[in-house]
C-alpha positions as CSV (number, residue, x, y, z in Angstrom):
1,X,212.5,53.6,78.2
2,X,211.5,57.4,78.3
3,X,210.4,59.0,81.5
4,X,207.1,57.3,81.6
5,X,208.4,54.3,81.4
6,X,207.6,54.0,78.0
7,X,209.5,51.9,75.3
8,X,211.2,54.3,73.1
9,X,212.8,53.0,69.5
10,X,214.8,54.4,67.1
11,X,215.7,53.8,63.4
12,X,216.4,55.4,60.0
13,X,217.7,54.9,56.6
14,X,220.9,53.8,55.4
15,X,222.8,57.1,54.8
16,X,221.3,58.5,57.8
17,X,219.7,61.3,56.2
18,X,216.0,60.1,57.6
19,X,215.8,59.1,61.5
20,X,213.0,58.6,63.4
21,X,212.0,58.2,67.1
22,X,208.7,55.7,68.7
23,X,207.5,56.5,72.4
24,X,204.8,54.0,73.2
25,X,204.5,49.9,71.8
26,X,204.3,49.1,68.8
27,X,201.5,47.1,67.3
28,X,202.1,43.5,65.6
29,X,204.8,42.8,63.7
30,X,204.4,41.0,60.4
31,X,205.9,40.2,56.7
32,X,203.8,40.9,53.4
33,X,204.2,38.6,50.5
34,X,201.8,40.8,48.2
35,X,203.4,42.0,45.1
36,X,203.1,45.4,46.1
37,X,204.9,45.0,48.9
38,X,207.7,42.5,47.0
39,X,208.2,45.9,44.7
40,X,208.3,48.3,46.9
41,X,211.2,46.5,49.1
42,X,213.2,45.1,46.4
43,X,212.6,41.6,48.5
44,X,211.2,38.2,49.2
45,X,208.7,40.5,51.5
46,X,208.5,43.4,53.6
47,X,209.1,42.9,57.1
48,X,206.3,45.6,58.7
49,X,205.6,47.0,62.3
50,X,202.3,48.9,63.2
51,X,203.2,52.4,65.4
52,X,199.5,52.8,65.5
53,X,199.3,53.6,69.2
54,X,202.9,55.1,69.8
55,X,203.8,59.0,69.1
56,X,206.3,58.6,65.8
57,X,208.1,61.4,65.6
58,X,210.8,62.5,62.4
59,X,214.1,63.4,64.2
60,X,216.0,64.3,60.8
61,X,215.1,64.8,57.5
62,X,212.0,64.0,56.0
63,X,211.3,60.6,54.2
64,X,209.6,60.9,50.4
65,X,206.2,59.4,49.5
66,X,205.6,57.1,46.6
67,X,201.4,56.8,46.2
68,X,201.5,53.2,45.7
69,X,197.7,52.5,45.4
70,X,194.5,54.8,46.1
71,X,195.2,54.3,49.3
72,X,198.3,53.6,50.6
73,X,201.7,55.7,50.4
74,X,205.2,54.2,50.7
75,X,207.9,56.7,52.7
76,X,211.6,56.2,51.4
77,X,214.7,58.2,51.8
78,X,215.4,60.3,48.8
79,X,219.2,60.1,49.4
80,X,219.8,56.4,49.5
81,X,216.6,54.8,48.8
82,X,216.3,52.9,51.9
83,X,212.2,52.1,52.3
84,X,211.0,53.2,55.7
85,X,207.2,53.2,55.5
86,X,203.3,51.8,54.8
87,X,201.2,54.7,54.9
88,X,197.0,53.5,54.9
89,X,193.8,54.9,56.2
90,X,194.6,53.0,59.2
91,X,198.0,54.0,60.3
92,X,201.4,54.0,59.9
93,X,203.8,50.6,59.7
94,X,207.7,51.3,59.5
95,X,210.3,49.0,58.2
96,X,211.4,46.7,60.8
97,X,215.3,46.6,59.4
98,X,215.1,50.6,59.3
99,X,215.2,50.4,63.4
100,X,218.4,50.4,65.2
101,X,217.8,47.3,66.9
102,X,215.4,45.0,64.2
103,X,216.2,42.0,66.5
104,X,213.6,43.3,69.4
105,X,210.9,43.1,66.4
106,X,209.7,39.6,65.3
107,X,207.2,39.2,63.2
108,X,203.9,37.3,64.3
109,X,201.7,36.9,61.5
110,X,202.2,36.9,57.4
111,X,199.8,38.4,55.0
112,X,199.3,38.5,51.2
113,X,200.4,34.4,51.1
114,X,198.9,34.4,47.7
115,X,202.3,36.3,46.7
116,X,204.9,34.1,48.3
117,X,207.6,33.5,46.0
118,X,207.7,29.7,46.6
119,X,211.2,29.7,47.8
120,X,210.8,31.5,50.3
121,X,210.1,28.4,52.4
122,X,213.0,26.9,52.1
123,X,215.4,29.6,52.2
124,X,217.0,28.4,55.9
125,X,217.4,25.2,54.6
126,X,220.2,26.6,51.9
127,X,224.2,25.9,53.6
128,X,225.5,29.0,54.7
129,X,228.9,31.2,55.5
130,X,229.6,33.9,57.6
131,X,230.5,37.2,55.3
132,X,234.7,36.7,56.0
133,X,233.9,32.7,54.2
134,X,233.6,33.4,51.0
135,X,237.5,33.4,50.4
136,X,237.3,34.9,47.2
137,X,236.0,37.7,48.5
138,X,238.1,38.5,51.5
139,X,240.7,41.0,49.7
140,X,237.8,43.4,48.5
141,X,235.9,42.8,51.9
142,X,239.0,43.7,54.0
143,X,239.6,46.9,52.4
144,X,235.8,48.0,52.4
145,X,234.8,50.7,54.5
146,X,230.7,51.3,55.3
147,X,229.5,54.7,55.3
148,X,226.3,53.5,56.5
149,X,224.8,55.1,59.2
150,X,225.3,53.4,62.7
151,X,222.3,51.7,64.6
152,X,222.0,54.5,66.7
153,X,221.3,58.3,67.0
154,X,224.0,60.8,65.9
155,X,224.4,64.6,66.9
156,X,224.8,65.2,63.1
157,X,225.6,62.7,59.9
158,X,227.3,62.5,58.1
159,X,230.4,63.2,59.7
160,X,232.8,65.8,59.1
161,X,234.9,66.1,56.1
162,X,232.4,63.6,54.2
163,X,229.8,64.0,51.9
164,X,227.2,61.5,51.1
């Protein structure tokens, strides 16, 4: 919470390169099915959370825009790709799995339906491991180390004596 007593939530890409602060609640939270929206994630959907009404605020870096329609613009990192917003005449949404905490942020509604891959559905229904389960795996996974960025803010990334 900041001083006010308002929620405060931070986020970013992947690499770290683009982080971003939000004083103030956030609007509804919701998944697109569109097309657009499939594309633009590289998903099932995109997972969307209005900052209408909260101060956004850049903290490092500066995301790139892709003009995905006459009227709406998609922000991404340009280092690593990861997609951060929906840019319309109405406001700004950001990518709920770019936050540091996407757990806090459940969607409430679903638009574009018309687009829902018809799997999607079903999808917690399919068996499931934990990551260390798939046994054929384990030797590459125990040796892997993430240079992601962590879920939370940094002084500077990435950190010294490594390049992205």
């Amino acid at each position: 919470m900041s001083l006010d007593n308002r929620p405060v939530y931070s986020g970013g890409c992947q690499c770290g390169a683009v982080r971003f602060r939000v004083e103030g609640a956030l609007g509804h939270a919701s998944v697109c099915h569109c097309r657009m929206c499939q594309k633009a994630f590289g998903a099932f959907y995109a997972p969307l959370v209005s900052v209408r009404d909260a101060k956004l605020e850049w903290t490092r870096g500066e995301r790139q825009t892709f003009q995905s329609s006459n009227l709406v613009q998609r922000g991404f990192c340009a280092e690593c790709g990861t997609p951060l917003t929906y840019e319309a005449p109405d406001g700004v949404a950001l990518a709920i799995g770019a936050f540091d905490s996407p757990a806090e942020i459940a969607p409430v509604f679903q638009w574009g339906i018309e687009g829902k891959l018809p799997y999607v559905d079903a999808i917690h229904t399919l068996p499931g491991k934990d990551t260390m389960g798939d046994e054929e795996a384990v030797a590459f996974l125990s040796q892997l180390v993430s240079y992601q960025h962590p879920d939370h803010d940094t002084d500077t990334w990435p950190p010294e004596g490594r390049t992205q």
